[in-house]
N, C-alpha and C positions, 0 to 999 in steps of 0.2 A: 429637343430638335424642333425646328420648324420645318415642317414638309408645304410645300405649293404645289395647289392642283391646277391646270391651265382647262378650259373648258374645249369643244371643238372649236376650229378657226370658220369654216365651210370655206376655204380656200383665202381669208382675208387675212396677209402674210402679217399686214401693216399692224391690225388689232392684234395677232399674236407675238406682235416684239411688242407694242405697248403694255399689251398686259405680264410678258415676261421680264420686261425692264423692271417694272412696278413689284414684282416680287421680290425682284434679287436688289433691287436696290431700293425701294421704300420699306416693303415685310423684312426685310435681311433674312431670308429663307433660306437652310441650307441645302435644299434638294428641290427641284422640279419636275411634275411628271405630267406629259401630257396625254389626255385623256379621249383625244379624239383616235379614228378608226383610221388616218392616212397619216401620210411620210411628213406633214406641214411643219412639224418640228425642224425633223434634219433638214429639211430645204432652207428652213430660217437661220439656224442654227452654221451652215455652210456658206452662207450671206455673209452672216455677222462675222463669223472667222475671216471671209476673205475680206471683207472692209479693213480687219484687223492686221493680218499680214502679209494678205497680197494672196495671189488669184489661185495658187498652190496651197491648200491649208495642210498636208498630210505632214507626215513624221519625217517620213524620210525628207521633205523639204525642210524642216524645222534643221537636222543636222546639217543641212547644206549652208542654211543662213547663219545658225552658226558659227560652223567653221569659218563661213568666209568675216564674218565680223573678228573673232578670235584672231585672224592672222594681219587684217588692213585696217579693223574698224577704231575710230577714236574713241575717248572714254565717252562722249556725247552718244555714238552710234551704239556703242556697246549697252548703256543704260536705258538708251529707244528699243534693242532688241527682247531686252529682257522685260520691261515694263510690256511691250507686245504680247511676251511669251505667257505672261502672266494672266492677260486678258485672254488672250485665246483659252489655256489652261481655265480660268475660271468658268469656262464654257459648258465644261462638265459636269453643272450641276444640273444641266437638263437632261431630261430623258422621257423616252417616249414609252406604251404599252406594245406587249408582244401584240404583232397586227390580226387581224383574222377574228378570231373567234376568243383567242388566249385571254386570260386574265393572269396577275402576278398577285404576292402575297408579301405585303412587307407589316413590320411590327412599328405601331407607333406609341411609345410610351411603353405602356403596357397592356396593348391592347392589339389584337389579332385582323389587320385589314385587309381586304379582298378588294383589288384592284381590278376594274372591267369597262370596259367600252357600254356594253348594253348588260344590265342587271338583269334581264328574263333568259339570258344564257347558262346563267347559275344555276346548279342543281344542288340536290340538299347535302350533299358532300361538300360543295364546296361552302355552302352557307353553315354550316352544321357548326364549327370552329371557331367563325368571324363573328368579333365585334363592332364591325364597319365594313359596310357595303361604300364602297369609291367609286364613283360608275360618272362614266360621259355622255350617253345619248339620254338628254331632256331640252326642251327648249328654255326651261328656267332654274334658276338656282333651287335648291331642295336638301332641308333637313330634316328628317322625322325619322321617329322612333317608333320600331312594331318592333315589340314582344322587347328581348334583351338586345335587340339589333338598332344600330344605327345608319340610317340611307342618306347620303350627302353625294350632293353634284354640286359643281360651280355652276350647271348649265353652260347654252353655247355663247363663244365671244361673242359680245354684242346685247346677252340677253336683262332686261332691267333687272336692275340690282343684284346683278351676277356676272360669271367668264371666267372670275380667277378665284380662288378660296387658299384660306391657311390654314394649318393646323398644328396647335402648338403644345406640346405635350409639359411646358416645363411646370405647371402646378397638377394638383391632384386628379384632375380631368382635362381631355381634353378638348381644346376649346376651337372653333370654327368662328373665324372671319370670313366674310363674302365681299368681295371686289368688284364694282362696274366697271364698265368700258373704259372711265374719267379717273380711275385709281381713284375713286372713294368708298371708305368703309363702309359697307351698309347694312350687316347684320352682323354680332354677335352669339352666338352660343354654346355653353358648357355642355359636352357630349357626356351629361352623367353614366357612367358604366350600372347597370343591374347588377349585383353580386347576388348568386343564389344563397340561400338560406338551410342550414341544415336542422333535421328536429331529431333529438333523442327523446323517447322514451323511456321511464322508469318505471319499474313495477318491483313487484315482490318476484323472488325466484320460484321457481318451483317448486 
């Protein structure tokens, strides 16, 4: 799986559709999540829907246009509907964090990640588990490693040599691409896992 991290926008709609184009259509990422503390997502995300099929994007519109294509639409109309249906549908592969103070917890590969706006909100419960600290509030991209723990930020849209990151679990680690502003690659790195170590002793019995 490829996961996309989006950095915070501070309100710049325009840097948050470039840098979400650039994931789902340059990285072919299968999930997006963004890491900022406001709604910038869904506002963009509710955009690009309505550019797509017009100024109603819900469900219950979706059966209305439907239906109406189904019963007057030509075979031309009917294959513009569903090519729509399709874009909009693929919309869902973004998604934002719970707002507030929340963090979420998803598995990537095989490895246990803590998903958070601001990483000083963590307590040792919730750090206690995680192999990757995911976090939004830095002004620059960041990946370093304390103790068995990994701390990765895209940083905010806009920030040099950061705003969007990858993570790709399909070899034995996984690995962090970092994104600028310009959709250019510009760091590399294998998030090696620590695996602890057990020792047995051997003596004579008693």
């Amino acid at each position: 799986m490829k996961l996309g991290l989006l950095g915070p926008a501070g309100g710049d709609l325009a840097a948050l559709g470039r840098a979400a184009e650039l994931l789902v259509g340059a990285a072919k990422v299968d999930r997006v999540i963004y890491l900022g503390p406001d709604d910038a997502l869904e506002r963009a995300v509710e955009a690009w829907t309505k550019r797509i099929v017009g100024d109603d994007p819900t469900e219950s519109a979706m059966w209305a246009r439907a239906a109406e294509v189904a019963v007057s639409g030509s075979p031309a109309e009917i294959d513009g509907f569903v090519e729509r249906e399709r874009k909009r549908l693929a919309l869902r592969v973004f998604e934002s964090l719970p707002g507030g103070k929340a963090r979420t917890i998803e598995i990537v590969g095989d490895r246990v990640a803590v998903l958070v706006y601001e990483k000083a909100l963590l307590d040792e419960e919730d750090i206690f588990a995680a192999n990757l600290i995911l976090y939004g509030k830095s002004d620059q991209p960041v990946i370093r490693r304390i103790g068995a723990r990994w701390f990765v930020t895209p940083g905010k849209l806009g920030s040099p040599g950061g705003g969007a990151c990858v993570l790709d679990d399909a070899g034995d680690d996984v690995v962090v691409t970092m994104y600028d502003g310009v959709g250019k690659a510009c760091h590399h790195e294998a998030l090696t896992l620590v695996r602890s170590t057990k020792m047995r002793v051997q003596g004579e019995a008693p």
